[in-house]
N, C-alpha and C positions, 0 to 999 in steps of 0.2 A: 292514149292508153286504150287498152282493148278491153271488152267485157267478156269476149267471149269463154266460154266454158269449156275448158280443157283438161286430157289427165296431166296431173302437176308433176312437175320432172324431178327427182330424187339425185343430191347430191352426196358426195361423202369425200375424205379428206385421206388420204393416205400419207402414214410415216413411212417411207422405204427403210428395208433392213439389207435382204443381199442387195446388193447396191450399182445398177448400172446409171441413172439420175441424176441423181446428184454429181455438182460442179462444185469439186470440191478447192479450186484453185480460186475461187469466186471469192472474196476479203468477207461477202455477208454471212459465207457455209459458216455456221458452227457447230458444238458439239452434237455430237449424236445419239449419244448415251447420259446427258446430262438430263435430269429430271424436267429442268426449266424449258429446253427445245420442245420434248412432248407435251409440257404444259401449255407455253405458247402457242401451238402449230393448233391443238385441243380449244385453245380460248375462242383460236379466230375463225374458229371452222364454226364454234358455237355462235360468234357472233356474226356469223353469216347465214346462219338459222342452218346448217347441214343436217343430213338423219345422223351421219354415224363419224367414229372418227377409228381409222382402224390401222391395225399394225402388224408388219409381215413379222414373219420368226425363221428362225435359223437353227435348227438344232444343230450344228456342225460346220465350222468354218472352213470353207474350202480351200484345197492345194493344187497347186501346181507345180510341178519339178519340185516339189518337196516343202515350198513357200506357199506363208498364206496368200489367198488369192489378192490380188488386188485391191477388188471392190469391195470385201464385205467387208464389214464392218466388226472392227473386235473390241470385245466389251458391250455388246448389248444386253440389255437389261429382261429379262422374261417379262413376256407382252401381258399376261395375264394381271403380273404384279401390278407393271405401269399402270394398264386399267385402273386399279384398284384405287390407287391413289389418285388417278385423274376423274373416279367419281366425287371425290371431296372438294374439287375444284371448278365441276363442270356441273349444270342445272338438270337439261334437256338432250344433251348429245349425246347418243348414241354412242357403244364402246365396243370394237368389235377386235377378237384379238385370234390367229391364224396358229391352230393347235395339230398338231398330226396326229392323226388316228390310228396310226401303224404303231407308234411307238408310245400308245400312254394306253391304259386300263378306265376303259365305259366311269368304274363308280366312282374313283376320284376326281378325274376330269369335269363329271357330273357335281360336285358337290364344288369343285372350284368356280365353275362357271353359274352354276345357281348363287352361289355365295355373290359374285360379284352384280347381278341382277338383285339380290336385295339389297346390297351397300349401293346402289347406284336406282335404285327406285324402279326398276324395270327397264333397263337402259341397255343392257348384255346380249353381244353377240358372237357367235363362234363360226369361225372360218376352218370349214374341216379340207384338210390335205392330207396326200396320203405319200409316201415314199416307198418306191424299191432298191432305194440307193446303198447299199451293201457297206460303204466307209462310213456313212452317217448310223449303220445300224451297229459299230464298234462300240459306241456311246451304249447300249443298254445289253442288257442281262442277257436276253434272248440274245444277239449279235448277231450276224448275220443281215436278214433281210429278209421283208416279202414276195414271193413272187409277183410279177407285173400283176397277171391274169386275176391272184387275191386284193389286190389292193381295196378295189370298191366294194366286195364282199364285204370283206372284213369292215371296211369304213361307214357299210350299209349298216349291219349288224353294230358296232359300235352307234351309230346313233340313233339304234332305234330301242338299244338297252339304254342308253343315256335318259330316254325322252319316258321309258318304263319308269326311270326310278322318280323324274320328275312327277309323274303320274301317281306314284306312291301311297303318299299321304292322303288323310280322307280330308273331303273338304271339310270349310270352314262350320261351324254349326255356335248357338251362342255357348256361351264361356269356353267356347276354344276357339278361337279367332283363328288360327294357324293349321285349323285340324290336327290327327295326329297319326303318326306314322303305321302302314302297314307292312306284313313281310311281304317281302318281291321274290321271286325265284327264275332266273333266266337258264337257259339251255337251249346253247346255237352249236354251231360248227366253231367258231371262234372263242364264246365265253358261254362258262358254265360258274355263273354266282348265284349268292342268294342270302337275303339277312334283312336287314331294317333301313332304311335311307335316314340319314340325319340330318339334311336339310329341308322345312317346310316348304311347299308349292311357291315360287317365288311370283313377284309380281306379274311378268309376263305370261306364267304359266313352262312355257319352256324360253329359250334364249332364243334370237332370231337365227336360225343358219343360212349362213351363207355357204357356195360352191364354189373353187376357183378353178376354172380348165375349160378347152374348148374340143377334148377330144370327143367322141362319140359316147364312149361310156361316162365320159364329164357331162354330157348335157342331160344323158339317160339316170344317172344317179341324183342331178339336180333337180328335175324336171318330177322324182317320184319324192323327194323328200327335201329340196331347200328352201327358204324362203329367197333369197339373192341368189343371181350367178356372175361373179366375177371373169369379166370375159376380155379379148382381145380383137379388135376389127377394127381393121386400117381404111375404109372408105365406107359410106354410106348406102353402096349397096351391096358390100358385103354383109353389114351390120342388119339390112333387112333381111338378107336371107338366113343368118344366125334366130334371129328375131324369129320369124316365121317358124325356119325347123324344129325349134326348142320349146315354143308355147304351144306348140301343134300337138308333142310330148305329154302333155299335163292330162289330157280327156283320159287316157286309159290309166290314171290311175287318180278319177274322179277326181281331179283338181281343174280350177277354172284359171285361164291365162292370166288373170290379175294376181292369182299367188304367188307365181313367181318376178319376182324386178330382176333385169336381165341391166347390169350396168359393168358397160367398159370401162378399165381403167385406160385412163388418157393422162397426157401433158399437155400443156398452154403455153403460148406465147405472146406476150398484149405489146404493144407498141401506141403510140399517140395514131401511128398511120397502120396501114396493111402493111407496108413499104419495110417501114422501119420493122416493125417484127417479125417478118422474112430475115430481113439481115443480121439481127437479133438471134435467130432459130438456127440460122447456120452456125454463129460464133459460139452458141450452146452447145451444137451438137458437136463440135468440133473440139468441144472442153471436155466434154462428155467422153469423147472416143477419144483418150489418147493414143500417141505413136505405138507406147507399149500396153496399151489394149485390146486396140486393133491387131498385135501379134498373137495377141492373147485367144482373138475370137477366133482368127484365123489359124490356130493350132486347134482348137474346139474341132472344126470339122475335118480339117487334113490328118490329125491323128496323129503328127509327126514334129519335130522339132524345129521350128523355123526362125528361130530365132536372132539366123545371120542373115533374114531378108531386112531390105530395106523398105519401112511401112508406107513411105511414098511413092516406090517402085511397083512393078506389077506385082499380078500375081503367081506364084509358083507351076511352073511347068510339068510339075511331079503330081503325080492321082495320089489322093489322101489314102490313108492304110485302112481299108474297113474295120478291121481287127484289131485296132487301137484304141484302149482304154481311154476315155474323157481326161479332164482335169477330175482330182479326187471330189465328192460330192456335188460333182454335176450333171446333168444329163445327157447321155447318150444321142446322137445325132441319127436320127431313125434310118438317113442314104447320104451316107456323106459322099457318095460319087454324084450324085445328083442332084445333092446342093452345091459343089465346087463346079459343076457343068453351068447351072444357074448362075452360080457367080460371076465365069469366066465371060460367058454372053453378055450380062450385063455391063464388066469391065471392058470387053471389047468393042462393045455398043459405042459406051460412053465414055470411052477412054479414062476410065478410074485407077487409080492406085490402089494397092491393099486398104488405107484407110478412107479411102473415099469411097471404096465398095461396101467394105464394112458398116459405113456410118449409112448410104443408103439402102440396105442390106436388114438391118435392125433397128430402124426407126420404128417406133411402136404409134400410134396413132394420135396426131395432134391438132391443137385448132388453135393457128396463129391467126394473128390480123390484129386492129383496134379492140378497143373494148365493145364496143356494136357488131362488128364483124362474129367475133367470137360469141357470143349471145345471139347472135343469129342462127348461127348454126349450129349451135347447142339445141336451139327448140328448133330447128329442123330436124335434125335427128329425131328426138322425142316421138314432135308429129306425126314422121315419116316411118316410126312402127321401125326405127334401126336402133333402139335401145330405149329402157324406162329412166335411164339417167344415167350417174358417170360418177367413177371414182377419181380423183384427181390426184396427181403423182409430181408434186411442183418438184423441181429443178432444184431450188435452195430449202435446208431445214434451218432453222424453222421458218423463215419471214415468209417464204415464198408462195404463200397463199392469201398474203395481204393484199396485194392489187388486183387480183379476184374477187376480192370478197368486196374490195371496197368501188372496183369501176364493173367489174362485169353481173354480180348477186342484183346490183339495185337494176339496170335494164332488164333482166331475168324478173322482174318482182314489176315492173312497170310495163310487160307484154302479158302481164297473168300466168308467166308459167313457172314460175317460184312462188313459195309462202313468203311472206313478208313476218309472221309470226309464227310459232310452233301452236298448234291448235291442243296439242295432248303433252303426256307427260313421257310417254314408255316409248320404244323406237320400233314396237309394234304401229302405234299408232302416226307415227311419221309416215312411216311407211304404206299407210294404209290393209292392215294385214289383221284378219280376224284372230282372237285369241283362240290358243288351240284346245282342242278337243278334250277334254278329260278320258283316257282310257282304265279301264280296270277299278 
């Protein structure tokens, strides 16, 4: 065992909602929408001592040729709620729940996510995202959609009226524990309110934010105002230079590179050996990617119908249609002539089939091996300044973070670079993250 003194690596447990992950043919997958899978999945995250336990959302289930998509999931439950109910059940964990900014109003948002940091003792964190997606914007009043170039405006200005109204109330003074509420008056480009906040300064102060995105304006919006950035890097030195360009971000806007925790989400594979969880990782991802998904992804970027290919046969001789609209609520493919160029190299390299390019194509970053193995390179990374820790994304809801928690948490906790106990009570202080500022 080591003594030496190191920054402690920051874990957190992800529910998948749009759904690539999950093996759903697996006998263990079960429901996804039943209270009990988030309770569970919440229990063992806590009993693995994690910061936070957090959960994607969906405003809008996506289609394809007129069906719902595949993978999402229908019948999910609003993330904010589940929270709510998983503070009654959980002590210490952290609740982090992914709310769009585009499409909800600064003061309500603000009073639901304060609300759940005092039912949950300072625990509340909010995943701000933003959408320009036009069929998802059918769902609300406004309709339509934001333009790209507004999104982080608007999402800027959204949390910094959010963090106003937190700021509201006067402090505590004796016989008012709670202080008591002042008028706020905002006026942006975006929102023009103003009235009285009705919920008191919550434990935390504000809720912790997180950022999810690696584009340029994702790191520049995180880097001035989140506390997390939800991120994606597939090798350990692409992960230091993410690392590097995004804490480098914080000085001009007087933040010090500890404010922000920069953690990938990742998936695992453990095996008794290396051996065995390589072979393990392929059988997953091959669950993962079916025949008819792989045609799925593969119409993503061609833009066109492909539906009489065969998913173990090459791939299509035809250049995808620039001009072709996505699947309904999905994202636009920024060169789709130059991702099917990539692709085609690749498949010719290595003699791939449409599903065998696809699955090495969209593998998201992962650390198979042993239980040793994978704990090794978990605090390599750390060390190595290519992330403050890692979101985990297991394979099966809910069990699939029990042989984590119970073969790889205790060697993580036996090299010193996990907590073996929660030292605080709020996911501020998990985190190691000063409480904020009082403004106004």
């Amino acid at each position: 065992m080591t003594t030496e003194r190191r920054r402690p690596m920051h874990l957190a447990a992800h529910f998948p909602g749009v759904n690539s992950t999950t093996v759903w043919t697996d006998p263990r997958s079960r429901s996804q929408i039943d209270f009990s899978s988030f309770e569970r999945l919440a229990r063992t995250a806590e009993r693995g001592k994690f910061d936070f336990f957090f959960l994607a959302e969906g405003l809008r289930l996506r289609e394809h040729k007129g069906l719902i998509h595949d993978l999402d999931v229908v019948g999910r439950p609003e993330s904010l709620t589940v929270l709510n109910a998983l503070a009654a059940v959980t002590d210490r964990l952290g609740l982090a729940a992914t709310v769009n900014a585009t499409f909800n109003e600064p003061y309500e948002l603000a009073r639901r996510l304060a609300t759940l940091d005092h039912l949950s003792e300072g625990r509340a964190a909010w995943n701000v995202v933003t959408s320009s997606d036009a069929f998802t914007g059918e769902n609300f009043r406004r309709g339509g959609y934001l333009d790209r170039a507004d999104r982080y405006t608007r999402a800027a200005e959204f949390l910094a009226t959010a963090r106003e109204l937190w700021d509201s109330w006067t402090p505590p003074r004796p016989g008012v524990p709670h202080g008591t509420p002042r008028p706020f008056a905002h006026s942006g480009e975006h929102f023009q309110i103003e009235g009285e906040f009705t919920v008191p300064r919550s434990p935390q102060g504000h809720p912790v934010v997180i950022q999810a995105g690696d584009s340029d304006e994702g790191r520049e919006f995180a880097a001035s105002a989140a506390d997390i950035i939800f991120t994606r890097h597939g090798t350990l030195e692409a992960g230091r230079a993410f690392y590097a360009d995004t804490k480098a971000r914080l000085a001009k806007y007087g933040r010090d590179p500890a404010d922000l925790k920069i953690m990938p989400g990742v998936t695992f594979v453990l095996g008794d050996t290396d051996g065995e969880a390589r072979e393990r990782a392929v059988e997953i991802r091959r669950q993962q990617v079916s025949p008819q998904n792989a045609i799925l992804a593969l119409e993503q970027v061609w833009g066109r119908d492909l539906s009489a290919y065969d998913p173990d046969g090459p791939l299509p001789d035809i250049d995808p249609d620039p001009d072709s609209a996505p699947a309904q609520g999905r994202v636009r493919i920024a060169d789709p002539l130059a991702v099917a160029a990539t692709w085609r190299a690749l498949s010719e390299e290595k003699g791939l089939s449409i599903r065998e390019t696809v699955i090495e194509t969209t593998t998201r970053q992962s650390f198979i091996g042993s239980p040793e193995t994978v704990a090794g390179t978990l605090d390599t990374f750390v060390r190595s300044d290519a992330a403050d820790g890692f979101i985990l994304v297991p394979h099966l809801t809910p069990g699939g973070l029990d042989d984590f928690v119970d073969r790889v948490v205790p060697l993580l906790q036996e090299r010193g670079a996990f907590r073996t106990e929660y030292e605080g009570a709020t996911l501020r202080s998990h985190l190691g993250l000063a409480d904020p500022v009082r403004k106004g």
